[in-house]
C-alpha positions as YAML, in Angstrom:
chain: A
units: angstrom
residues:
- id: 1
  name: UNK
  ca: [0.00, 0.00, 0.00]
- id: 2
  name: UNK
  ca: [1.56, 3.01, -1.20]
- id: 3
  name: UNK
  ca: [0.17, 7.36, 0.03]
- id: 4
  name: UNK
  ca: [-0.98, 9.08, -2.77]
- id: 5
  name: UNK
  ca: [2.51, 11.65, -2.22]
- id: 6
  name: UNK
  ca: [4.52, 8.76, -3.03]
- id: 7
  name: UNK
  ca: [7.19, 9.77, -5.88]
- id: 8
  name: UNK
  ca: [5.89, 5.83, -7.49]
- id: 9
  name: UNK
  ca: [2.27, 7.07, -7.76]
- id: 10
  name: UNK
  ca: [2.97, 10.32, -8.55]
- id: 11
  name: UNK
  ca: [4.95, 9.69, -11.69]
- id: 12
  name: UNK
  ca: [2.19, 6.62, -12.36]
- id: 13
  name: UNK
  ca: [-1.07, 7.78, -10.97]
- id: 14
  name: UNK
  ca: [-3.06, 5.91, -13.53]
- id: 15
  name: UNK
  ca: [-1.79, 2.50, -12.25]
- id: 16
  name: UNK
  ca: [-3.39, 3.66, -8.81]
- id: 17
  name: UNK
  ca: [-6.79, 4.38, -7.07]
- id: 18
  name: UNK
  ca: [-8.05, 6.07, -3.71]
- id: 19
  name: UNK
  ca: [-8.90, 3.32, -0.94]
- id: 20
  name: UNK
  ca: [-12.41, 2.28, -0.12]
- id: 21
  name: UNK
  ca: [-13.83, 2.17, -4.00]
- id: 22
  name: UNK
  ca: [-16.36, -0.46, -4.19]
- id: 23
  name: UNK
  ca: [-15.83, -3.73, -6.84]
- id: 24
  name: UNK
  ca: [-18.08, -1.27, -9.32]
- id: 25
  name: UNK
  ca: [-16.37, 1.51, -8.63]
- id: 26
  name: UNK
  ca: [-13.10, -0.54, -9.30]
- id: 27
  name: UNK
  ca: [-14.15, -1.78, -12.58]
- id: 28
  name: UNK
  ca: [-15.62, 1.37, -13.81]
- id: 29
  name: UNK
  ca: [-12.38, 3.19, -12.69]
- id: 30
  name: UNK
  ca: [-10.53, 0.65, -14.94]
- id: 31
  name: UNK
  ca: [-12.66, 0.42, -18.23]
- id: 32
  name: UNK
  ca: [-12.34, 4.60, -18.19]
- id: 33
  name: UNK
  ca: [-8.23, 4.34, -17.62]
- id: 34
  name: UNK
  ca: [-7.81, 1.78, -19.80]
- id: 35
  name: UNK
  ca: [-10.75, 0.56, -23.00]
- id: 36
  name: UNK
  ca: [-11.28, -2.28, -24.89]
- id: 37
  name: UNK
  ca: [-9.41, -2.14, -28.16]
- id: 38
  name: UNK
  ca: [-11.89, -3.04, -31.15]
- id: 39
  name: UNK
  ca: [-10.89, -5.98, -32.61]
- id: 40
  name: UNK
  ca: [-9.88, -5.59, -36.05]
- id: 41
  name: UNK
  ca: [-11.99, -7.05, -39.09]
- id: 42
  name: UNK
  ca: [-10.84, -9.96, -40.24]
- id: 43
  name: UNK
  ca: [-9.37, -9.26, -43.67]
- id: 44
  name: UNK
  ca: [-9.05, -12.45, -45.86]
- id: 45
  name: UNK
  ca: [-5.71, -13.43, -47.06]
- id: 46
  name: UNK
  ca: [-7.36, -14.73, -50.09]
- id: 47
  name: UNK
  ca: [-10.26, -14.42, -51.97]
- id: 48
  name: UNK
  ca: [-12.82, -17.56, -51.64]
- id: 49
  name: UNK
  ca: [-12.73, -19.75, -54.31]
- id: 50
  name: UNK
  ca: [-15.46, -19.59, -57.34]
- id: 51
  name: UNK
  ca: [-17.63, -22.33, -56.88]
- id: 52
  name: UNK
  ca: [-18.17, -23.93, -60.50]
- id: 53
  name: UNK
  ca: [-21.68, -25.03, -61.34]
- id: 54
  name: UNK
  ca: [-21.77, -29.00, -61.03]
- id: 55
  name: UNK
  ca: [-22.86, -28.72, -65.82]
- id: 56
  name: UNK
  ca: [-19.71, -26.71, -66.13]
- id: 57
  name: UNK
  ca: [-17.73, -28.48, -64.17]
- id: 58
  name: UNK
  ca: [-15.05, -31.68, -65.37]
- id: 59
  name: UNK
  ca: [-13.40, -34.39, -62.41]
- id: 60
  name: UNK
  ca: [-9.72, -35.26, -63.65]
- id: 61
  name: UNK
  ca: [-9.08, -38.77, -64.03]
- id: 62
  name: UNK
  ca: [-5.11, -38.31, -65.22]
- id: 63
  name: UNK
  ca: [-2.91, -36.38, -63.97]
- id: 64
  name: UNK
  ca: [-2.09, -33.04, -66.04]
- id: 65
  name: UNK
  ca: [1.84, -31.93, -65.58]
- id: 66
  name: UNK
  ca: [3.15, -28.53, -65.29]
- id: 67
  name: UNK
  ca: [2.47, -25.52, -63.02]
- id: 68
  name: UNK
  ca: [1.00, -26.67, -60.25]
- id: 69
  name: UNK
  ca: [1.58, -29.50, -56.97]
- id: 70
  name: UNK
  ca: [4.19, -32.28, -57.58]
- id: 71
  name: UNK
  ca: [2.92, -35.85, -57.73]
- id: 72
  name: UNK
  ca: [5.16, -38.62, -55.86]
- id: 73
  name: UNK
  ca: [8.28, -38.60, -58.30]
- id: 74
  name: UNK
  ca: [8.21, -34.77, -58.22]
- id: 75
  name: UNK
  ca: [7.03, -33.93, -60.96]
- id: 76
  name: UNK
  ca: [5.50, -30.56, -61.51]
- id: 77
  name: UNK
  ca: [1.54, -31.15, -62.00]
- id: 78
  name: UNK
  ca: [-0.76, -28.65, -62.91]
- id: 79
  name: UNK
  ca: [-4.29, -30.47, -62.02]
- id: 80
  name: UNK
  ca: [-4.07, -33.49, -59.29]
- id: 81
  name: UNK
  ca: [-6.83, -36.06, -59.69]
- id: 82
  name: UNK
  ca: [-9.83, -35.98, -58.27]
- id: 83
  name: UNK
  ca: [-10.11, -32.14, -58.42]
- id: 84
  name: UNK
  ca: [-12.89, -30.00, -60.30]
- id: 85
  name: UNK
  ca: [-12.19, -27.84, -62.97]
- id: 86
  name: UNK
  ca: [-14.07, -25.60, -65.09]
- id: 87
  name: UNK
  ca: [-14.05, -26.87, -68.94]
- id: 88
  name: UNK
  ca: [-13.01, -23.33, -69.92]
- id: 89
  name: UNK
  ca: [-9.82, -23.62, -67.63]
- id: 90
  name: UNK
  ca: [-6.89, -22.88, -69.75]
- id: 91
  name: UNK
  ca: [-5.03, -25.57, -68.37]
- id: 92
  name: UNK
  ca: [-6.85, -28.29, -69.45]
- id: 93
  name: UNK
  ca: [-7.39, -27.34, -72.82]
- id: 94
  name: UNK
  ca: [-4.40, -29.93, -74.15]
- id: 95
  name: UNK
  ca: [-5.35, -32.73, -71.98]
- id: 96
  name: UNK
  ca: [-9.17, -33.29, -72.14]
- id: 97
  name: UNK
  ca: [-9.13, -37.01, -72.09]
- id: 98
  name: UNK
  ca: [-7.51, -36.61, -68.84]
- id: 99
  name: UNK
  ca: [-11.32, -35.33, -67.35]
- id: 100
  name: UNK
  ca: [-14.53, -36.89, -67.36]
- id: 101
  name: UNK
  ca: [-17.99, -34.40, -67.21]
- id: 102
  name: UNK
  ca: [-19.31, -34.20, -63.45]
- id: 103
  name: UNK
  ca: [-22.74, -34.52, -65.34]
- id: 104
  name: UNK
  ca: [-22.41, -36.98, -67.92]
- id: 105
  name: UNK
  ca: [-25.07, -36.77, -71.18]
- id: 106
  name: UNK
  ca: [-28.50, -37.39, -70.00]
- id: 107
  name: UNK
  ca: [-27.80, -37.06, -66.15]
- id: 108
  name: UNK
  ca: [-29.95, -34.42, -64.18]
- id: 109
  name: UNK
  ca: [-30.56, -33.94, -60.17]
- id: 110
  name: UNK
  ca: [-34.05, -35.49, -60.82]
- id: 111
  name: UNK
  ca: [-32.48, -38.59, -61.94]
- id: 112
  name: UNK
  ca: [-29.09, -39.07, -60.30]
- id: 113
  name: UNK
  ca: [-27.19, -39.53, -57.64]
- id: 114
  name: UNK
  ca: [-23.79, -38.43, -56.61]
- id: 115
  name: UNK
  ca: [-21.22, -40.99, -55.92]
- id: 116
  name: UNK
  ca: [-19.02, -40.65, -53.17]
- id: 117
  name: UNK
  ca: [-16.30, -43.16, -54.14]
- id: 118
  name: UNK
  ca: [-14.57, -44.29, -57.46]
- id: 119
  name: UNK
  ca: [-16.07, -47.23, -59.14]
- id: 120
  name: UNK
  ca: [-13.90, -49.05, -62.10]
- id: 121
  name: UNK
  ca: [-14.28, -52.41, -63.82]
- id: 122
  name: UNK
  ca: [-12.18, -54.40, -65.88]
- id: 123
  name: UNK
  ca: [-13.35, -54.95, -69.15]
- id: 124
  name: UNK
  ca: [-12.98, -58.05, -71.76]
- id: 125
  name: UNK
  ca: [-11.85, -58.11, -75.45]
- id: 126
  name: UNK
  ca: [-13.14, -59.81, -78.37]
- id: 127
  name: UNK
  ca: [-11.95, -63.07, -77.62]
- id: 128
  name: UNK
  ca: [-13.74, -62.71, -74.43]
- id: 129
  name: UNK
  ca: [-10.43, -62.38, -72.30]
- id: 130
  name: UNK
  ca: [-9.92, -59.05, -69.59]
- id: 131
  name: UNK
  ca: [-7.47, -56.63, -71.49]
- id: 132
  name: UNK
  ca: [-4.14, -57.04, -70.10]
- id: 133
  name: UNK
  ca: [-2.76, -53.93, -68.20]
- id: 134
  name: UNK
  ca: [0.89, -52.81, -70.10]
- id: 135
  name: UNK
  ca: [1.83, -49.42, -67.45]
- id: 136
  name: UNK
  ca: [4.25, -51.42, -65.27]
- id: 137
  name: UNK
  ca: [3.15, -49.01, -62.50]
- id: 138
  name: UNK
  ca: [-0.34, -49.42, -62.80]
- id: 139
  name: UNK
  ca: [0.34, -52.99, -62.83]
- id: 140
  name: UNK
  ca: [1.99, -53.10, -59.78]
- id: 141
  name: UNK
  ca: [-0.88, -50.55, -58.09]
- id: 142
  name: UNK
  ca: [-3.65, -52.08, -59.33]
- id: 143
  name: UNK
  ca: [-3.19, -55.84, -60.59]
- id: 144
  name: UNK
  ca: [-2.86, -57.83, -64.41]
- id: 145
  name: UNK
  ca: [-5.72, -56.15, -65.60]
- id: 146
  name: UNK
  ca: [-6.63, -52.41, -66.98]
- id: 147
  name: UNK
  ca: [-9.01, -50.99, -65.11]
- id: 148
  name: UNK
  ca: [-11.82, -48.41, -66.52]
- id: 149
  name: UNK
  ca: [-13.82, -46.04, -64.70]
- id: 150
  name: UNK
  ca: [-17.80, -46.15, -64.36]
- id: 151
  name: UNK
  ca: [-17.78, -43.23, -62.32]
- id: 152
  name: UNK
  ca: [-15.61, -41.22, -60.41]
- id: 153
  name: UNK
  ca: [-16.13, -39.22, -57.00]
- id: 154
  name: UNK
  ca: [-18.23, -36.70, -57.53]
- id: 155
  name: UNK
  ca: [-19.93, -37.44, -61.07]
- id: 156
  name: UNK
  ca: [-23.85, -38.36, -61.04]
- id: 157
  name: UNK
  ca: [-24.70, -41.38, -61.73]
- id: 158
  name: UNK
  ca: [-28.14, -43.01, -62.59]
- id: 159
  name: UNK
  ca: [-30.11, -42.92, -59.39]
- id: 160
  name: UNK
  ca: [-31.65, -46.41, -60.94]
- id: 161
  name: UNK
  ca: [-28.14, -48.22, -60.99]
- id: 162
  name: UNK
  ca: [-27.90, -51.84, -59.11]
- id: 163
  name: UNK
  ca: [-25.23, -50.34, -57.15]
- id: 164
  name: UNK
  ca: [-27.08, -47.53, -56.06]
- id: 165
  name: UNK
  ca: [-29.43, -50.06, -54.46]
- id: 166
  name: UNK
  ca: [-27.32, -52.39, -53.20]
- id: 167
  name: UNK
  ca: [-24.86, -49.56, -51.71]
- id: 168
  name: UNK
  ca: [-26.37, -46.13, -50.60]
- id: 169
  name: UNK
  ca: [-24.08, -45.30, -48.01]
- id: 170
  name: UNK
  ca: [-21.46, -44.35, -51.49]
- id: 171
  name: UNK
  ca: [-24.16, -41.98, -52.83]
- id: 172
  name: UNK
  ca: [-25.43, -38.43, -52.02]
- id: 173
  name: UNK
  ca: [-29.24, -38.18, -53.05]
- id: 174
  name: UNK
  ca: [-30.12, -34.77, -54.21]
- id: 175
  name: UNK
  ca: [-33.05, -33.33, -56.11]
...
């Protein structure tokens, strides 16, 4: 307890009050001396990202190289799979079988689904026998036999398919 002719509280009186002020007092004596700053808005570092309309939108299948992440050899990529693009995106313009339409011919809301995983198949050739996969790597990922997509994460997809029935849990109804 310092007296208010202390040389302390003279050269500090702000940091000090009289005796006897009541809790109100107190904390009315201390929002005067010292206010609330206003927090400053919240300025965004960048600006959202356009949200592309599900008919103008393409899901890559292959990756696109050049200007972008690095897939796991390094290699500079400029669309990873699995992401959305718009099918006026400049970068895609050179690689369009690497993307398959989010809404293929003939699909709407009324009648689809979305799927919520990948779905491939292997196919058979003329002689009846499933077409032998030649990438080495894709070999080694994902067996003898070339895979080809039915739908990919994302796309609609008949809301009338078998699968649809059997497995609901890898579909998003809307409509």
């Amino acid at each position: 307890m310092l007296r208010a002719d202390h040389p302390i509280v003279q050269i500090n009186p702000i940091y000090f009050a009289d005796m006897g002020l009541s809790s109100d007092e107190m904390a009315k004596l201390m929002r005067d001396r010292f206010p609330a700053d206003e927090p400053t808005p919240h300025k965004p570092l960048a600006p959202p990202p356009v949200q592309i309309q599900d008919d103008d939108a393409l899901i890559c299948i292959a990756r696109v190289p050049g200007g972008g992440g690095f897939n796991s050899m390094g290699q500079n990529l400029a669309v990873e799979v699995g992401n959305r693009v718009s099918r006026r995106d400049s970068r895609i313009q050179r690689h369009l079988d690497h993307f398959v339409d989010v809404v293929p011919e003939g699909r709407t809301r009324e009648n689809s689904v979305i799927a919520l995983t990948d779905n491939y198949e292997c196919r058979r050739n003329e002689e009846g026998d499933f077409i032998e996969e030649t990438d080495p790597t894709l070999r080694f990922n994902n067996g003898n036999f070339k895979r080809f997509p039915v739908w990919i994460h994302g796309q609609y997809v008949d809301r009338n398919h078998p699968l649809v029935k059997q497995h609901p849990e890898r579909f998003q109804f809307i409509g």
